[in-house]
N, C-alpha and C positions, 0 to 999 in steps of 0.2 A: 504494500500500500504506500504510497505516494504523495507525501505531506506537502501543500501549497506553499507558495512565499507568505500569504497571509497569513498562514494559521503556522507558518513555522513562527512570523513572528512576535505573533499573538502569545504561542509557548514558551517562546524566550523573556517575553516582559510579564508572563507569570510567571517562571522560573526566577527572575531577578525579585519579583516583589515579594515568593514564599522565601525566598533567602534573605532578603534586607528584615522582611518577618521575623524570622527567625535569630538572626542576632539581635537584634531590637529585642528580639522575647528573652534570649541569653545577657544581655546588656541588662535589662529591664529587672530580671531574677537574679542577675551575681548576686553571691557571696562569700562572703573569704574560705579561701581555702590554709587547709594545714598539712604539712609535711614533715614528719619527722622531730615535731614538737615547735615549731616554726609559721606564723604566717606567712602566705607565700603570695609574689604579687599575683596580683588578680588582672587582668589584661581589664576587664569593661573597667576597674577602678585607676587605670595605669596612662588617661589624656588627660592629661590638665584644662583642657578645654573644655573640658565637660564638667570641672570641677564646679562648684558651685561656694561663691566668696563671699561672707557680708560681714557687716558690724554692729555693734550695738552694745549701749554701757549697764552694767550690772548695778546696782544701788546697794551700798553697804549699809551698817547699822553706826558708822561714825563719821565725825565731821574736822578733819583734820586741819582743813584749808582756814577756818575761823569765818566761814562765810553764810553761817545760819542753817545751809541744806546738806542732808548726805550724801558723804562723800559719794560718785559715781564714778567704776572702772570701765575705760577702753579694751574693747574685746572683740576679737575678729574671729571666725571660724573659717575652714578651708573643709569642705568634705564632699564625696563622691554623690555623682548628682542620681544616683538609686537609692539613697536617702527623700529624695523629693518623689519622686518619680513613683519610688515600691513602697513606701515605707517603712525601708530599711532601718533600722536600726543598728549602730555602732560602738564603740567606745572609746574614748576620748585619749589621745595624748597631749596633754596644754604645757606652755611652757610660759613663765610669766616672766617680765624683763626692766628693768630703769634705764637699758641701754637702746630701747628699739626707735627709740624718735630722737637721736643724737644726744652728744654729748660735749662739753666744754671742749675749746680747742688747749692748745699748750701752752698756755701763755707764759712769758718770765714771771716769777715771784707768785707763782702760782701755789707752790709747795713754802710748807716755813722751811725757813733757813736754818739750818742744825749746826752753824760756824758760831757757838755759844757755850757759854759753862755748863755742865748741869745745874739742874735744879732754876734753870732761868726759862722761860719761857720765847725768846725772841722778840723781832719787831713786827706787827701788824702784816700781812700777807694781803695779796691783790686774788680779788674774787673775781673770777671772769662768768661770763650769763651763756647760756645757751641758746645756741637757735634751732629752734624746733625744726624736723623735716618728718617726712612723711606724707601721704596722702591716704584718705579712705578707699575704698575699706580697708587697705590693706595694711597691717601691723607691722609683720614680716612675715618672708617667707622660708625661716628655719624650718627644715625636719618635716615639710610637705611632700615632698618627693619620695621620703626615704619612709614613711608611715603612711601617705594616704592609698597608695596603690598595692599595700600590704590589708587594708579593712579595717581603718583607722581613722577618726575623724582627728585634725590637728587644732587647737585654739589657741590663740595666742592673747595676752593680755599688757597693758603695761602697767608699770607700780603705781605708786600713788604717786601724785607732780608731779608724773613727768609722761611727757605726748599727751594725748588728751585725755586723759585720767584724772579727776577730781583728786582734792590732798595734797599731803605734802611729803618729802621722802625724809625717811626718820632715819634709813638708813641701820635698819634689824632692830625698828622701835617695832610697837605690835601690831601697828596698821597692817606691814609687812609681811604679817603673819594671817591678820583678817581678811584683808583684799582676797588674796588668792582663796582663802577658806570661801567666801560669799560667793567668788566664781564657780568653785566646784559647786557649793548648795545651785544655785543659779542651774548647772547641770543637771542636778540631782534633782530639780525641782521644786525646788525648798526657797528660792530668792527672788526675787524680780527683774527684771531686764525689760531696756526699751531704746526703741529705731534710734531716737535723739538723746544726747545729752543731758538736755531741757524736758525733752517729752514726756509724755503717759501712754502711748502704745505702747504697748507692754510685748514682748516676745519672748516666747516660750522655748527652751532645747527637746522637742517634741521629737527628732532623731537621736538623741542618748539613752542608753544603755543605762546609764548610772553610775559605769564602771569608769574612773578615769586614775589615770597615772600620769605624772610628772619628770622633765629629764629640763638639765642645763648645764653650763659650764661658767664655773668661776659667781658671780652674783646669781644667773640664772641658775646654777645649782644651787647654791643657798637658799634660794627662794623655795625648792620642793620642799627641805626640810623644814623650811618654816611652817608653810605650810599643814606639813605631818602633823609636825608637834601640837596643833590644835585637838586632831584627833575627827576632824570633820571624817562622816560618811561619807562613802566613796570613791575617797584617795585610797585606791591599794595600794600602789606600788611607786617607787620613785626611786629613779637612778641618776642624783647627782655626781657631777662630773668637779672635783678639784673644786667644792665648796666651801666657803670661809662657813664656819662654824661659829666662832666666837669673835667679834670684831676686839677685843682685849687680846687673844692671839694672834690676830694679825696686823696690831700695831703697839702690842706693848709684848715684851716678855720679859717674865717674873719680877717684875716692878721695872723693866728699863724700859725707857721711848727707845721704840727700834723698830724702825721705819719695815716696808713688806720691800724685797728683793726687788732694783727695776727702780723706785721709784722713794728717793732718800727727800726726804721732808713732808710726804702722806702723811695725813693723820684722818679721824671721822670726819671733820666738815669740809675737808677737801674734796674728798667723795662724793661727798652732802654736793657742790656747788658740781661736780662734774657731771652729777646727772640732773641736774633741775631744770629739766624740760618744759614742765607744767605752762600748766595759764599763768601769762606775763602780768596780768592783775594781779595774782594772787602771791607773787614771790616776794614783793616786798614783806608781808607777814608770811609767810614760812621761813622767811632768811629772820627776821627778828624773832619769830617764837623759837623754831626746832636749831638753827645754826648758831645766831648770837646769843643764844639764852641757854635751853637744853645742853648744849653741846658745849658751849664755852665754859659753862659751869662744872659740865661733870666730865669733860676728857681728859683733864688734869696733866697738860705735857710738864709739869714742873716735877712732878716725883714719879709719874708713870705708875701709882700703885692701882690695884684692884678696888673699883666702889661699886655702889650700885649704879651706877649708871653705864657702868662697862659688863657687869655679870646679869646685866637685864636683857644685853646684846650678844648673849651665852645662847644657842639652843643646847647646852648639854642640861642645862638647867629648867627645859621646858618639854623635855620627853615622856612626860607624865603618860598624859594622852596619846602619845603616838600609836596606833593600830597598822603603819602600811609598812610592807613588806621591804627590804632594801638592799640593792644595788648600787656599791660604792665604789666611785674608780678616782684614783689619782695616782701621780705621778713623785715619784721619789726625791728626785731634782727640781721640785718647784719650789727654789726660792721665794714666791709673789703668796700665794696661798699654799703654807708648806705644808706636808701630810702629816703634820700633827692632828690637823683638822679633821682630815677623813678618819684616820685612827679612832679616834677619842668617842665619834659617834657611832661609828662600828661596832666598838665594844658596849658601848651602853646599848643598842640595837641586839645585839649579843644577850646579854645580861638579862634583857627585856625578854628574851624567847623567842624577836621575832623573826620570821625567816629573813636570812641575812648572807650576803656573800660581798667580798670585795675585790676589787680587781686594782693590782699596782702595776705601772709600769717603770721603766727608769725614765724617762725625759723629763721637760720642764710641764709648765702651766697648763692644764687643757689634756684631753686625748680620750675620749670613749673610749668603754669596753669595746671590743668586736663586737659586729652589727648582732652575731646570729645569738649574742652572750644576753644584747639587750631584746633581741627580739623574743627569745624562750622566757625572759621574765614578763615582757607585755603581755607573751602570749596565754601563759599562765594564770597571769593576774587578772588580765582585760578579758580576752576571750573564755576563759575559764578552763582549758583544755590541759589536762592532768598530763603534761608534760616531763614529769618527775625533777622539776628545776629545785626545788622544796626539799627534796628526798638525797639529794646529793650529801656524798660523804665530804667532797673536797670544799670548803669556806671559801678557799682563796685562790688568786690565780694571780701568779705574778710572772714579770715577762724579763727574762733573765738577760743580763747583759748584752749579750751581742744576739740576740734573739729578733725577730722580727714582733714588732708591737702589736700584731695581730695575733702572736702564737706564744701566749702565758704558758708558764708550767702550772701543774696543778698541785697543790699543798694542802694536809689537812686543813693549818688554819694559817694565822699573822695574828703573833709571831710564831714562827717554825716551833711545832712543842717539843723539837730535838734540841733546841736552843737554852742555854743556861746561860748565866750571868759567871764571868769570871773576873774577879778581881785582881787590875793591873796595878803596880807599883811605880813607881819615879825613882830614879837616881841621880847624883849632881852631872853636871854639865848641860842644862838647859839651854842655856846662850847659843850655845852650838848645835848639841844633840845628845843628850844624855839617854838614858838605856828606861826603856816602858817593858815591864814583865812581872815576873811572880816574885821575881828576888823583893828582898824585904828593902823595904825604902831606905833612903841614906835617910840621916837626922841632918838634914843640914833645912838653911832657909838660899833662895836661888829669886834674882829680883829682876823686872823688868822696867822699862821707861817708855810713859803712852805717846804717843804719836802716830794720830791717825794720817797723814800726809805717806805713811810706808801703806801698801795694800796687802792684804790676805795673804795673796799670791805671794808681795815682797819678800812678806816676813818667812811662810812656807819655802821660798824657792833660795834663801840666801842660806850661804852656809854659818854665817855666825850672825847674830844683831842682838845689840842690850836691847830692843823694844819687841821679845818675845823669849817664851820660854820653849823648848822643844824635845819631846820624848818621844824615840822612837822603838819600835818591836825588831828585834833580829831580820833578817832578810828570811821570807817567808819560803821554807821549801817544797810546801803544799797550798795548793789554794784553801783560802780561811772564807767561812760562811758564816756573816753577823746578820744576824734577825731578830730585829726590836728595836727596842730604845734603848739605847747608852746614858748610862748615869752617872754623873759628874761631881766630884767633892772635894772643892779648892779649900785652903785655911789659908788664908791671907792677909795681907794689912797693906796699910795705905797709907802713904804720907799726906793726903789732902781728904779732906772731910766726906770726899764724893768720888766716886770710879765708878766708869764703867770695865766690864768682864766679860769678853769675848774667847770662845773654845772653837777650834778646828778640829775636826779628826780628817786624818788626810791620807792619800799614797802615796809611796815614795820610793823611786826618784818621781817628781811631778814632770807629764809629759808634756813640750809645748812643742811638742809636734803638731802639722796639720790636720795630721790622720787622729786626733785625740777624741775621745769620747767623750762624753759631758759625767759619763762616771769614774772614769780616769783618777780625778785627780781630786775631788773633795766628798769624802765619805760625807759627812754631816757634820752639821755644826751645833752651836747655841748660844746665849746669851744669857745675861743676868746682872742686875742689879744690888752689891754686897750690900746696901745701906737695907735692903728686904731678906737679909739672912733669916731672920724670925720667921715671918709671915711675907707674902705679896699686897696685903692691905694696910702693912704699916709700915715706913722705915724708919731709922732711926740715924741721924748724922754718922758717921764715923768716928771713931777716935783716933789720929794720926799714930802710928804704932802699934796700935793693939790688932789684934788676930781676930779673925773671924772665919766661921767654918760654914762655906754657902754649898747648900746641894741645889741642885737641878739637872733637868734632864736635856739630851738633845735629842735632833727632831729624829723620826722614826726611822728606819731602811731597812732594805734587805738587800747585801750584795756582798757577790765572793768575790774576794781579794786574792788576785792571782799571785802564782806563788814569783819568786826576784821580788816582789815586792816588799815593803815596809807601812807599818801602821804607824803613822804619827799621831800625837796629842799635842797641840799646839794651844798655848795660852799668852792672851795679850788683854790689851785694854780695850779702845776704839777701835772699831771695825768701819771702816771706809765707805763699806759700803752698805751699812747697817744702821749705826750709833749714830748720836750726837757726834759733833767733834768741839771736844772743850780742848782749850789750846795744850800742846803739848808738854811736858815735865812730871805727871804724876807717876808715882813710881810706888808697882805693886811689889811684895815680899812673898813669896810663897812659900810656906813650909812643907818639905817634899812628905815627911814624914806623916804628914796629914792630911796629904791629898791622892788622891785615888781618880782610876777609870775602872768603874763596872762597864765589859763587853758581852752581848749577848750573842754567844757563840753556839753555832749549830757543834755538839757534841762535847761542849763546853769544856772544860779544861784540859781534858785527855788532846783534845781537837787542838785546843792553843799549842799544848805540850809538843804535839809530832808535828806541826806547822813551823814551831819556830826553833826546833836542835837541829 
């Protein structure tokens, strides 16, 4: 039989229309799919074209800005347009931000000036204004690509003051903490939202789940934990990336002003001015109430001790409530937001019982776990899919020295529970290089002279200097594996009322090769304030000559120290690129006989023993 040109192509334009049909019906019914404990993308959710973008501000229960109405958050949502279409149903990854509608430029005199005594405050600093940018609807477009064509809706919000968010930024006051709590109700369906600013259309998340979860890096991750710690329903899960924790950790430590790595004269209202975006009306009152008042009162650069107005800006202090699950990564080398941070909330997450993994790598500031590390906890949490991410024996995943950042080793936990703490000794010759091990200390006192104008590096890299002290370990035969925190116990004295106390632990010889790794050459460091030997809430002047015995810790690591190598303990005053710099001449006394390095060593002392004969 013999088919006409007409009715061949009559066939052919219903052949085309059952087939546009039917992807339209496959488009129309996607749903996410799962592989292997894994969202997997979905091709109808994988055109951005098709995505579907709006905005609209959420209405808090506070009023930050002093302007009579509640505060209202900037909020955008990005998600697959079978949400509109099916009525699909999805769940949420938001990420909330103080950086997404710009930030101060760099101006001179922008940071204080740290060319002064302790215990002095400086001269008055130039606050530079923001200029707002952005356009509606859209907030940003972090983490759309990488979650919405996986079966994810994305939402982004900005903090309070800053882009067009009602309030003002306190900068981890509790606004910080509420905002994003009132976004997720707003999801959950517990808060109100509307088209305008100003308005009373009111708008519903009539496509959510209920389920949402939180990720960010640097402030945007601090902001999931904030969040958490309220304990709002329907935050499960949240995988901050290299989050400040405690803003007292990352600009004071143990009573000293000691600026964050990168950026030597930060303190809180420097912050405060670099993201204050907000409505230009309203900054003249936020800069007087939360910056010249709040802030000026309680950051206290003159003794750097601990008050309430620093352990208010603590989330270790506000994990009461926490109910969501956590995914924490940072990086071992970040000077700026150093992993004491991640550490500290780890273990109380820990402690709490609640499901909890961490992920360390060696680099600096920033760096996600592996996609497929974050995608089994969303998938878990968000989708609901019994993935066994919960069930896991290994806590930790750290990504070993010369390892590609993608490919963590796996570990029961952090710190290594092979790892002990051994107690290292001192012996004379610091100036130079005196001997770090088990031999019993010499009784002698061993003195340094401050001057921060020599650097880290200087004083590590020279073979002799009166402006540092130096003990080092035998040349290592075997590679040595420290995991934890090293703990430090100087007994010292001062000829000037005030010092600062700066610790290196280091490798040695230091490579300044170009091929050098960023783990090369400085294990970890720390810092401290001997006038806070008692307490971090109280100091008390010095006494020119008398002794003093300050503990503290340094920041946390895990790394083997290849063997030709050597462990240094290096002690000084100002740290160049850290401290104050009060002018140079103070001169510290150390007594070896009283001061110590605990190293937490995988196989502990037996491990030091065959590493260093």
């Amino acid at each position: 039989m013999k088919l006409s040109l007409k009715t061949k192509s009559i066939l052919s334009v219903a052949l085309i229309f059952s087939i546009l049909s039917c992807a339209q019906k496959s488009n129309t019914n996607a749903k996410p799919i799962f592989e292997d404990g894994e969202a997997q993308i979905v091709e109808a959710f994988n055109n951005p074209d098709n995505w579907l973008r709006h905005d609209l501000w959420v209405e808090t229960e506070f009023d930050t800005d002093g302007d009579g109405d509640l505060d209202r958050m900037h909020v955008s949502v990005t998600r697959p347009e079978q949400t509109e279409s099916n009525g699909l149903k999805l769940p949420i990854i938001y990420i909330t931000s103080p950086y997404f509608a710009g930030v101060a430029a760099d101006a001179p005199g922008t940071m204080w000036n740290v060319e002064h005594e302790l215990g002095e405050i400086g001269e008055e600093r130039f606050h530079p204004e923001v200029n707002r940018r952005g356009q509606r609807p859209i907030i940003s477009n972090s983490h759309i690509k990488k979650w919405v064509p996986r079966g994810y809706i994305v939402v982004h919000s900005s903090s309070p003051g800053t882009g067009l968010s009602d309030g003002a930024p306190t900068i981890g006051g509790k606004n910080e903490s509420l905002a994003p709590k009132t976004v997720i109700d707003w999801l959950c369906g517990r808060a109100k939202g509307y088209t305008e600013r100003d308005g009373d259309e009111e708008v519903k998340a009539y496509w959510s789940t209920g389920k949402v979860g939180m990720t960010g890096t640097s402030y945007n991750g601090t902001l999931p934990l904030a969040a958490a710690t309220t304990g709002v329903e329907g935050l499960e899960v949240i995988i901050p990336i290299a989050p400040n924790t405690s803003y007292y950790h990352y600009y004071r430590s143990n009573g000293l002003v000691r600026s964050p790595g990168g950026y030597l004269g930060e303190d809180i209202d420097v912050l405060y001015d670099f993201v204050h975006s907000g409505d230009e009306e309203r900054r003249p009152y936020n800069n007087k109430t939360v910056r010249d008042t709040e802030m000026r009162n309680g950051m206290d650069r003159e003794t750097g001790d601990l008050n309430e107005f620093w352990a208010s800006r603590d989330y270790l202090n506000q994990m009461d409530n926490m109910k969501a699950a956590l995914l924490m990564s940072h990086g071992f080398n970040d000077w700026n937001v150093m992993p004491e941070h991640s550490y500290r909330i780890y273990n109380a997450a820990k402690e709490k019982g609640l499901p909890t993994q961490i992920y360390y790598h060696q680099l600096g500031h920033g760096g996600p776990p592996p996609i497929s590390m974050m995608n089994k906890w969303f998938t878990k949490y968000l989708h609901g899919i019994d993935n066994g991410i919960d069930k896991e024996e290994n806590k930790a995943y750290i990504v070993r020295e010369y390892d590609d950042r993608l490919k963590p080793t796996a570990y029961k936990d952090y710190p290594n529970p092979e790892a002990e703490y051994v107690k290292l000794n001192l012996n004379s010759g610091g100036n130079s290089s005196g001997k770090l091990g088990l031999d019993i200390s010499s009784n002698q006192v061993e003195s340094l002279i401050d001057d921060y104008n020599y650097s880290g590096k200087d004083l590590a890299t020279t073979e002799s200097s009166t402006n540092r002290l130096l003990y080092t370990t035998a040349t290592l035969t075997e590679d040595m594996h420290i995991s934890g925190v090293p703990k430090i116990s100087v007994t010292l004295s001062s000829n000037k009322s005030a010092a600062n106390l700066s610790v290196w632990l280091v490798s040695l010889p230091w490579d300044n090769s170009n091929k050098v790794k960023i783990t090369d050459n400085i294990i970890t460091r720390g810092w401290a304030d001997p006038k806070n030997y008692k307490s971090i809430t109280d100091e008390e002047d010095l006494v020119p000559g008398k002794f003093y015995t300050v503990d503290f810790e340094l920041q946390p690591d895990d790394q083997i120290i290849r063997k030709g190598q050597q462990i240094g303990l290096m002690i000084f005053s100002s740290d160049s690129e850290f401290t104050l710099h009060p002018k140079p001449g103070t001169e510290l006394s150390v007594k070896l006989n009283e001061t110590s390095l605990s190293l937490p060593i995988v196989g502990g002392k037996d491990a030091f023993k065959k590493a260093t004969n």
